[in-house]
N, CA, C and O atoms as CSV, one atom per row, in Angstrom:
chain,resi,resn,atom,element,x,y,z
A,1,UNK,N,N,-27.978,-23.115,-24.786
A,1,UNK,CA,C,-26.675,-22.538,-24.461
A,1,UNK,C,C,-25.632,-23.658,-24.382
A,1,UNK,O,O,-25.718,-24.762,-23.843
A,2,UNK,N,N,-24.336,-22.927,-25.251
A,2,UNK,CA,C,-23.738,-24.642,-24.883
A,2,UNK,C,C,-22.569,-24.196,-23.588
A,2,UNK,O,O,-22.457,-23.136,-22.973
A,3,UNK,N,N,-21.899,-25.303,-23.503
A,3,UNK,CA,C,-21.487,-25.512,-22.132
A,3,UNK,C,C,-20.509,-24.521,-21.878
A,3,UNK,O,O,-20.383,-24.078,-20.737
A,4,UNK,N,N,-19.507,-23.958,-23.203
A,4,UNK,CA,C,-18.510,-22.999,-23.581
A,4,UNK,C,C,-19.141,-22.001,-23.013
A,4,UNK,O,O,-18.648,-21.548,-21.980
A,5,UNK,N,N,-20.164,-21.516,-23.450
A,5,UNK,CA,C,-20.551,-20.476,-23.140
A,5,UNK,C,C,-21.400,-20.069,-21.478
A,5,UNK,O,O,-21.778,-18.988,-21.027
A,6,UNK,N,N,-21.440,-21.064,-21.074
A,6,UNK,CA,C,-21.768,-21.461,-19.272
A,6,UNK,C,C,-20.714,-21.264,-18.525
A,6,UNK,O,O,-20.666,-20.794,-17.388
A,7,UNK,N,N,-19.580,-21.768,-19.433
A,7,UNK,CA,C,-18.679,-21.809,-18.510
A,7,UNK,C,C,-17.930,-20.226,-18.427
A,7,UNK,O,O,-17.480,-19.793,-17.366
A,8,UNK,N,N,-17.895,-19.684,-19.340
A,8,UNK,CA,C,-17.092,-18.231,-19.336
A,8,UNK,C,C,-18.036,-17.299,-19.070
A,8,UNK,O,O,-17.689,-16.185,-18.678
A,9,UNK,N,N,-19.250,-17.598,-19.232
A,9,UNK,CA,C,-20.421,-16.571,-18.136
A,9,UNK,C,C,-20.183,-16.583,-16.713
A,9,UNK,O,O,-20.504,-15.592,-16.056
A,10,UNK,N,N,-19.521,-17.854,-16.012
A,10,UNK,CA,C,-19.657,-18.499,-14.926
A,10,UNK,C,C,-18.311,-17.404,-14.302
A,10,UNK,O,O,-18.332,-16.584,-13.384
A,11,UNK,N,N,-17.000,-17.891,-15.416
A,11,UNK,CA,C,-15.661,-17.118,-14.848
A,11,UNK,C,C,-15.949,-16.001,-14.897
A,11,UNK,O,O,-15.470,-15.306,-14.001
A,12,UNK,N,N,-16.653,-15.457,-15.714
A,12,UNK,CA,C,-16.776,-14.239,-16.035
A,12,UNK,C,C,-17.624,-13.285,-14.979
A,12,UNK,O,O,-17.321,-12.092,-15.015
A,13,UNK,N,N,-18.797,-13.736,-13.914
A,13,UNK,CA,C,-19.568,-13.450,-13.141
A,13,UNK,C,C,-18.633,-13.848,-11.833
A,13,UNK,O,O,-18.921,-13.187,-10.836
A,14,UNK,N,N,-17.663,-14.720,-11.671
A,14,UNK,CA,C,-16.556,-14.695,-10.333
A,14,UNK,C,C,-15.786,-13.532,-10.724
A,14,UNK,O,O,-15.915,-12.525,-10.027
A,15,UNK,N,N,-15.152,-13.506,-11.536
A,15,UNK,CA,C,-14.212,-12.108,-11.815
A,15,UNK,C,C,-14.291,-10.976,-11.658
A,15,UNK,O,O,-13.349,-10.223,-11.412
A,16,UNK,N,N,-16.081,-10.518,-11.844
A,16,UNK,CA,C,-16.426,-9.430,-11.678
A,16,UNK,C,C,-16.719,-9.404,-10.289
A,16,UNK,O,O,-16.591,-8.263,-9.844
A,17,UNK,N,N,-17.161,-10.476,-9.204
A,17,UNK,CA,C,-17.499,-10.812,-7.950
A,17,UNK,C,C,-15.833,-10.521,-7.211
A,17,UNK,O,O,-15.641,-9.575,-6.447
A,18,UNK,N,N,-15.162,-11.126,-7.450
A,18,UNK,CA,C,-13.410,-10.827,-6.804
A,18,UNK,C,C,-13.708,-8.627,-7.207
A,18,UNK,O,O,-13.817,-7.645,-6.472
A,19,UNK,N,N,-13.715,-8.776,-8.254
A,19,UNK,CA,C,-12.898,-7.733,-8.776
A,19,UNK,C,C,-13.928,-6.603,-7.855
A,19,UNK,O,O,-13.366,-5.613,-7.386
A,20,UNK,N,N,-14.916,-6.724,-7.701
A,20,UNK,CA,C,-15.912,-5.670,-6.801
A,20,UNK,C,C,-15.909,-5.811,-5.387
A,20,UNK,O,O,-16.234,-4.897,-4.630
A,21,UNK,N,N,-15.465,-7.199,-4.933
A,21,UNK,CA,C,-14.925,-7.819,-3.086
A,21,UNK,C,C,-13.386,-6.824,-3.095
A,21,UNK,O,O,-13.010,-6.137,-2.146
A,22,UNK,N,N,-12.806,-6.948,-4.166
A,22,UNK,CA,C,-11.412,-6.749,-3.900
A,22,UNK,C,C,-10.907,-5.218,-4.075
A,22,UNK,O,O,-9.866,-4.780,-3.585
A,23,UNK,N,N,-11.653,-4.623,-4.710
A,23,UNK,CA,C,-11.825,-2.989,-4.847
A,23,UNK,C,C,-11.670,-2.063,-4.035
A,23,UNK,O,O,-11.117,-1.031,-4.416
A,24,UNK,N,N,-12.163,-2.214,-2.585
A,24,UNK,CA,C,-11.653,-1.473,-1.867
A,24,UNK,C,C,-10.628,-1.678,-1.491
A,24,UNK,O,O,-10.165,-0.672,-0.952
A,25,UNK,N,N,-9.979,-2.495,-1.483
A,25,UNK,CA,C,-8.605,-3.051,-0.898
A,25,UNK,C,C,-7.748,-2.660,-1.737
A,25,UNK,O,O,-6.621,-2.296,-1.400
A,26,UNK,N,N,-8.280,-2.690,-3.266
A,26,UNK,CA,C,-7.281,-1.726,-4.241
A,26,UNK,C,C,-7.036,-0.139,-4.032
A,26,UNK,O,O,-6.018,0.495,-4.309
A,27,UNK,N,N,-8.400,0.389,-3.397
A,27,UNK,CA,C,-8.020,1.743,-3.578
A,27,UNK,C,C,-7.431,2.072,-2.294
A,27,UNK,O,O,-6.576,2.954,-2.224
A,28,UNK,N,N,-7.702,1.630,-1.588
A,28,UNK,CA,C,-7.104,2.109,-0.387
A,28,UNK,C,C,-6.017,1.720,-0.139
A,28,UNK,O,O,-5.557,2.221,0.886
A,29,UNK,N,N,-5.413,1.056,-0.620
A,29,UNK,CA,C,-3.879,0.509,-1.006
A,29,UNK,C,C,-3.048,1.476,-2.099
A,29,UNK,O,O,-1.824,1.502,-2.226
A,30,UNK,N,N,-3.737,2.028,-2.629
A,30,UNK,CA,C,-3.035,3.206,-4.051
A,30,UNK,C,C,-3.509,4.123,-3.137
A,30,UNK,O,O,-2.441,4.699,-2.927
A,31,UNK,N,N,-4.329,4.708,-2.415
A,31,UNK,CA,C,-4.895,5.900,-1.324
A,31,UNK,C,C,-3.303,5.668,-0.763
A,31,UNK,O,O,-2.461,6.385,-1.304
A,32,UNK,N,N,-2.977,5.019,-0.047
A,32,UNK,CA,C,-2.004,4.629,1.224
A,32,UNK,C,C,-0.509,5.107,0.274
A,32,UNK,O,O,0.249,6.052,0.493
A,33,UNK,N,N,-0.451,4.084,-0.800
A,33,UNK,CA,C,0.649,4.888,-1.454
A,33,UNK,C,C,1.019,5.923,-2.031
A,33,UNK,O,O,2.128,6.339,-2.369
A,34,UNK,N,N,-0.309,6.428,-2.147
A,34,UNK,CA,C,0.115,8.100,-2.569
A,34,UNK,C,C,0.429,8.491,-1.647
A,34,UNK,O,O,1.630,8.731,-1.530
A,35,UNK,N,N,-0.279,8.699,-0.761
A,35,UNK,CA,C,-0.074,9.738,0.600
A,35,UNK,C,C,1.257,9.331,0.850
A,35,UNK,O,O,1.953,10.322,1.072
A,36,UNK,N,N,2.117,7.892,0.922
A,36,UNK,CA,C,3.084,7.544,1.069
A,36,UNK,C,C,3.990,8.776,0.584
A,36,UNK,O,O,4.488,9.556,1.395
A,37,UNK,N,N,4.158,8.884,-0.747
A,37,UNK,CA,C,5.104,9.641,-1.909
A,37,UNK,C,C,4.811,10.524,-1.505
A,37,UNK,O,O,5.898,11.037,-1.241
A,38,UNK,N,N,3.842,11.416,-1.113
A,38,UNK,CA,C,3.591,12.958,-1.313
A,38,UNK,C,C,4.496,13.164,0.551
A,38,UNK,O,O,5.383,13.984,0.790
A,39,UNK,N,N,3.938,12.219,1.504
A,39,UNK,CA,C,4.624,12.314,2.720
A,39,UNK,C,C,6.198,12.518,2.374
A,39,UNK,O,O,6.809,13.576,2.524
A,40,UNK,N,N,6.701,11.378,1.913
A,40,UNK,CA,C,8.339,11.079,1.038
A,40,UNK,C,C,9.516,12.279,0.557
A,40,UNK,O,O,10.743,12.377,0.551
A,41,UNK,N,N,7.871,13.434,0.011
A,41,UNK,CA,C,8.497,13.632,-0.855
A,41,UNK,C,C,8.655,15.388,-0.082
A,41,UNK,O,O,9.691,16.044,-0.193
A,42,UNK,N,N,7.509,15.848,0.606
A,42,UNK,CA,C,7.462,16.544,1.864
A,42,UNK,C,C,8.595,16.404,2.886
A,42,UNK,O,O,9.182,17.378,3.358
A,43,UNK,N,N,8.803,15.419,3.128
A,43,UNK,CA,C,9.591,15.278,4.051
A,43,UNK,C,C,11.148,14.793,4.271
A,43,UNK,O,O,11.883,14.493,5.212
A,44,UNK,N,N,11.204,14.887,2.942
A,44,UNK,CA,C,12.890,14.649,2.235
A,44,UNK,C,C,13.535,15.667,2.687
A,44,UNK,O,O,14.746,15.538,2.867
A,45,UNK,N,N,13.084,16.545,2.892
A,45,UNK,CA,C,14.313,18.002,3.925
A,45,UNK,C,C,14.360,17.587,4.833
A,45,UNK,O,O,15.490,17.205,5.140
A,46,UNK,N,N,13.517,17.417,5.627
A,46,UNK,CA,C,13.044,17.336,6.919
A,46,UNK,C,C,13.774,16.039,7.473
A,46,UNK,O,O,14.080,16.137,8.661
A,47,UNK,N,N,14.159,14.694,6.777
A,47,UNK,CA,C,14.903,13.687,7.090
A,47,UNK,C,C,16.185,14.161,7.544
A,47,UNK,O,O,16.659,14.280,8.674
A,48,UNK,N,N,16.871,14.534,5.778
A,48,UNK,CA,C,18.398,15.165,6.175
A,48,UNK,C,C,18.620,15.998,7.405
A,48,UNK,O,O,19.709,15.941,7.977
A,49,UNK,N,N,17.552,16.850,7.893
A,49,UNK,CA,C,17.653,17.500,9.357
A,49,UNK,C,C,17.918,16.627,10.366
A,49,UNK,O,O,18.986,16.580,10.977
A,50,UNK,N,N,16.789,15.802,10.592
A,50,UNK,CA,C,16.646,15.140,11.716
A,50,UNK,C,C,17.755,13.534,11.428
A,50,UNK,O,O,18.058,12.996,12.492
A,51,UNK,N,N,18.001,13.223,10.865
A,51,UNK,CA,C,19.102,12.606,10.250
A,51,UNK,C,C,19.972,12.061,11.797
A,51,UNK,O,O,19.912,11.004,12.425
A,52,UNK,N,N,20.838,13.460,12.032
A,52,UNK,CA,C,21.594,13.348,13.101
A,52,UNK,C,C,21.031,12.837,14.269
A,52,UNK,O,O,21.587,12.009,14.991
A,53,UNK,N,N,19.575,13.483,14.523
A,53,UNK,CA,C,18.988,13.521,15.889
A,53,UNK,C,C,18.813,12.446,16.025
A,53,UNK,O,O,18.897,12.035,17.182
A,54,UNK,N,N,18.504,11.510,14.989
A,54,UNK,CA,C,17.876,10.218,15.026
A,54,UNK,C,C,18.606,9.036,15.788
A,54,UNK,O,O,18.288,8.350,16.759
A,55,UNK,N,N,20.096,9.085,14.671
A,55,UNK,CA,C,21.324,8.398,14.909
A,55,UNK,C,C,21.916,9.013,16.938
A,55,UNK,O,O,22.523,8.547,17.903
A,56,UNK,N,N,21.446,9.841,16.670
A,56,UNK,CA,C,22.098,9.958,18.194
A,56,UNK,C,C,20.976,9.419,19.397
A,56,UNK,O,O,21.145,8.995,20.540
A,57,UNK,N,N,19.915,9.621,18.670
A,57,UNK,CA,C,18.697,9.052,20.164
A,57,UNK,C,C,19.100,7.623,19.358
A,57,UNK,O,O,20.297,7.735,19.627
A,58,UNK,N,N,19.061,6.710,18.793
A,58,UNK,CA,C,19.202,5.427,18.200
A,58,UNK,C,C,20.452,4.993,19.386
A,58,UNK,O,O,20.097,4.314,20.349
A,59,UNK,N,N,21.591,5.326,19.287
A,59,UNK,CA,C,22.469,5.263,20.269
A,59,UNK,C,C,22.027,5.007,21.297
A,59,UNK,O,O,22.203,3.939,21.884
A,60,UNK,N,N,21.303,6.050,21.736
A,60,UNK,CA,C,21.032,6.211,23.140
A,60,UNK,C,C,20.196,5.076,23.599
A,60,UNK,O,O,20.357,4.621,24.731
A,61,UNK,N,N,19.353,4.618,22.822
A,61,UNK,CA,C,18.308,4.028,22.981
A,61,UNK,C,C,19.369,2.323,23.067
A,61,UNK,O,O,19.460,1.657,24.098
A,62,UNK,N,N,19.727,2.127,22.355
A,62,UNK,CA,C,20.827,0.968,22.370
A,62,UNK,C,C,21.626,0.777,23.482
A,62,UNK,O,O,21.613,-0.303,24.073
A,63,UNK,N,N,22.577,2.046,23.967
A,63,UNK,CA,C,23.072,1.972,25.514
A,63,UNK,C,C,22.344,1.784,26.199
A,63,UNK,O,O,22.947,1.257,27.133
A,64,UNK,N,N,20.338,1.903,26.683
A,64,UNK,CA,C,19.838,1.949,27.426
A,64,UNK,C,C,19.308,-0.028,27.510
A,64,UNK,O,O,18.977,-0.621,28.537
A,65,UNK,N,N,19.372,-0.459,26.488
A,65,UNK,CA,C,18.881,-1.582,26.427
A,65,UNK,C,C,19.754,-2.895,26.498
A,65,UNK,O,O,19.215,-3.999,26.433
């Protein structure tokens, strides 16, 4: 075997080692951002409502501190 070929077996067996360590951290990171958007996207009425309420306890919360 020559050394070329040691050596990109070598990167090639870390890459797949990262890429299978690092996998859950991928999906559950794209898990997290979906739910993100679908929350986002649910709750885009529901902002403009509470909108006001917010800005006025925000206030409040500021005079208190």
């Amino acid at each position: 075997m020559d050394p070329y070929t040691g050596i990109l077996s070598t990167h090639l067996s870390i890459y797949i080692y990262v890429y299978q360590a690092s996998q859950p951290v991928v999906t559950t990171t794209l898990h997290y951002y979906l739910i993100t958007v679908a929350n986002s996207r649910l709750s885009r009425k529901r902002i403009k409502q509470t909108n006001k309420q917010t800005s006025r306890h925000h206030s409040y919360i500021c005079l208190h501190v």
